[in-house]
Phi, psi and omega in degrees: 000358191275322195324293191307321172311296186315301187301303185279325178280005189259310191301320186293344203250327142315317158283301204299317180291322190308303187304335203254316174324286192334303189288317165317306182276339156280007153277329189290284180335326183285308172318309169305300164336283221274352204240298195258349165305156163266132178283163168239133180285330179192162166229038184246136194316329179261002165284121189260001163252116186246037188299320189285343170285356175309294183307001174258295187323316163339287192287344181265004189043257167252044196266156152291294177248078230235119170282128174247145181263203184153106211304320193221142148324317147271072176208077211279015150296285189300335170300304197313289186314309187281356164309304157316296158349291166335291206296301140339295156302328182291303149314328199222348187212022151066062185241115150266015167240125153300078160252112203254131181318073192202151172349115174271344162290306190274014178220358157253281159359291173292303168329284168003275204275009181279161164276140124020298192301146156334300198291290177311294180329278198303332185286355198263335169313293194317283216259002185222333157321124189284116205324337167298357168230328163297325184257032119326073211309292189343292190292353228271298221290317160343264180290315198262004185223298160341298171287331163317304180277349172279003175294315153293021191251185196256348158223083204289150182309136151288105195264138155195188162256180171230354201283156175239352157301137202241141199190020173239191188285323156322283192282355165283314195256332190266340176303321191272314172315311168285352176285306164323328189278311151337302202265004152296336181297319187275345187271102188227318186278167184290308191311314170310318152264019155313271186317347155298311187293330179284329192265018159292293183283023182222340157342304210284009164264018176236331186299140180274029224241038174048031144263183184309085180336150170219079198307299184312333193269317232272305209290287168328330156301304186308313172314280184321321203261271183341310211280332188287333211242089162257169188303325149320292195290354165299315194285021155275338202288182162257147194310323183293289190308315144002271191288351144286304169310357180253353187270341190265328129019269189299308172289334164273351183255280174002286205293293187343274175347291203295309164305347181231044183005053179302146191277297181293097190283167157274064207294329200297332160332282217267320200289309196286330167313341183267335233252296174312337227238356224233290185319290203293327177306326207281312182268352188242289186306309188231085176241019180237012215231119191252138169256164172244126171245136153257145171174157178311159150340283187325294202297308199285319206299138160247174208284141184283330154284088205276343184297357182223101208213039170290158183267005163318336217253173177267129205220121175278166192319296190297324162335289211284305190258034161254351198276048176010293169286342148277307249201097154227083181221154201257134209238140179228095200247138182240068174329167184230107182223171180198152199285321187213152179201132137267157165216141172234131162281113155330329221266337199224033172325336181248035165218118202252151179255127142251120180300139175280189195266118159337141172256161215314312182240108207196132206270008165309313206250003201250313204294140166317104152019271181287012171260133193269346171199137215234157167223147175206131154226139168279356160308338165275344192281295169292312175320319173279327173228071155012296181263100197313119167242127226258139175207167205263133149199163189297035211272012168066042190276182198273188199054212206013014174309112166076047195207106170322170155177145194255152190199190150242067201294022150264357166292322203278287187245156165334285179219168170217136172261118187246147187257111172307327186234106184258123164275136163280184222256137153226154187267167206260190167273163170275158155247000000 
């Protein structure tokens, strides 16, 4: 009769320690915050002294690849701020490409043939850059004056996407010809170039173009495609046709839920696809070139368990390029948090976010007052502490935007840049 006493006093002795660890290790962590973060003095585009970003630059070292986060879509205080960032990097640490979670045909491609001149550039920014950041006055000063003037230079920003969402104007009218031309490559039997002509002719149900959802057409593509593009006919393509033919795919698997209105999304769709699409820039397109990824928080974190990498399980960008085994360019993710936000959507002005208030032990609240935007890497930190230990910040995974939650975001990102006040996005005039 003793056995079940033993089995509850062990358990019980156990929560105890376990609770006096936690607590423990999340003091070292509030210690760690308060000890090594860096204040950043500014995030305005045209300061050209970059003493307070050193220590970022630092932490990121030799990276390949280094991704900025951003909590909300609207929240054009951190565009302002990664506007520097950039600039920085770009300047000082040689990263001349640029990619943003947006159309990956129509924003490499298109950047490619646009002219250069001042005017064509931005418009071409304007119309095919996905809106919630081109029509942002916060980003304007950036994307419409920054990039522009790095064109003349001897090493100008490089523009492109990852997205396999396909939404800009550039891939409504230059997309379809090249796929036809791709998928002539794959084509022998008559049932195959049926199939090529359904996954042709059904494009405008994955395009983002203000038409009639069409679940039926998104299905009929998908199918055809599915049914065309097997593994033997990939080793005809060329690395481009290839990765347009695996994004329109991508894009047709991607889209379909949502058209058939499913509760339950997929992010690893839409993510490992960004993830192929990151590869190819790196190793094919710019394989002499350190990149910059823009993207949401939710996109960049990498996995707290890299030991559980089944392919079963759903895997976000960073998960893949936080990866070894995936990803061998040495990876850099740089979360995003704030004390207070609005966040406004350019695309949805009229649905504004308000941040919930950090809560009292939080790392938000760990941080000085008087600082208005903050830098911490956690690299000395992980070296020390071995074992994800969960502690509250705003970091923004997905459903959780601008939303405490405790986690173990020095597992999750690098580093984190923090903004005390975030203003949402006014829209800018077109050009």
């Amino acid at each position: 009769m003793r056995i079940p006493f033993l089995i509850t006093f062990s358990l019980i002795a156990f929560l105890v320690l376990f609770c006096q660890t936690t607590a423990s290790s999340q003091k070292e962590i509030k210690r760690y915050v308060q000890e090594t973060s860096r204040q950043i003095t500014s995030i305005h585009i045209d300061s050209s002294n970059f003493d307070d970003l050193e220590v970022l630059g630092n932490a990121i070292g030799n990276a390949r690849i280094v991704a900025l986060g951003e909590q909300m879509h609207g929240d054009g205080t951190t565009f302002e701020a990664k506007g520097r960032i950039i600039k920085y990097l770009h300047e000082k640490k040689g990263f001349n490409v640029l990619v943003f979670e947006s159309d990956y045909f129509g924003l490499t491609y298109g950047f490619e043939k646009v002219d250069k001149t001042k005017d064509s550039l931005r418009r071409f920014l304007y119309q095919n850059l996905a809106g919630m950041w081109s029509w942002c006055d916060k980003a304007a000063p950036f994307l419409y004056n920054y990039i522009w003037e790095s064109q003349s230079t001897k090493s100008p920003l490089v523009i492109a996407g990852m997205d396999c969402q396909l939404q800009t104007p550039f891939s409504f009218t230059q997309l379809k010809p090249k796929l036809e031309s791709a998928l002539s490559k794959i084509t022998e039997t008559q049932i195959e170039k049926e199939w090529s002509v359904k996954v042709a002719d059904n494009l405008h149900a994955i395009f983002f173009n203000g038409q009639k959802a069409d679940p039926e057409a998104c299905q009929k593509g998908k199918l055809a495609l599915e049914n065309l593009y097997s593994s033997q006919k990939k080793k005809q393509l060329t690395s481009d046709e290839k990765v347009l033919v695996d994004n329109v795919l991508a894009a047709y698997r991607n889209i379909l839920p949502y058209l058939l209105k499913e509760q339950r999304r997929n992010f690893s769709i839409r993510d490992t696809q960004m993830f192929e699409n990151i590869m190819w820039l790196a190793n094919e397109k710019y394989p002499n070139e350190k990149i910059i990824i823009w993207a949401h928080n939710a996109h960049i974190v990498k996995r707290i368990d890299q030991t559980n990498n089944r392919a079963d399980t759903e895997n976000m960008l960073g998960h893949l390029l936080g990866d070894p085994q995936y990803n061998p360019h040495s990876y850099y993710a740089l979360g995003f948090t704030s004390a207070e936000a609005t966040s406004v959507w350019t695309t949805r002005p009229d649905y504004t976010t308000i941040a919930e208030e950090p809560v009292k032990n939080s790392f938000e609240n760990w941080l000085p007052k008087h600082w208005n935007y903050a830098f911490i890497d956690w690299t000395d930190l992980n070296q020390k502490m071995k074992f994800p230990v969960s502690f509250s910040m705003k970091g923004s995974l997905p459903m959780s935007q601008h939303r405490n939650q405790s986690y173990p975001w020095q597992k999750a990102y690098n580093g984190v840049f923090f903004i005390r006040k975030i203003e949402g996005c006014k829209t800018i005039p077109a050009f």
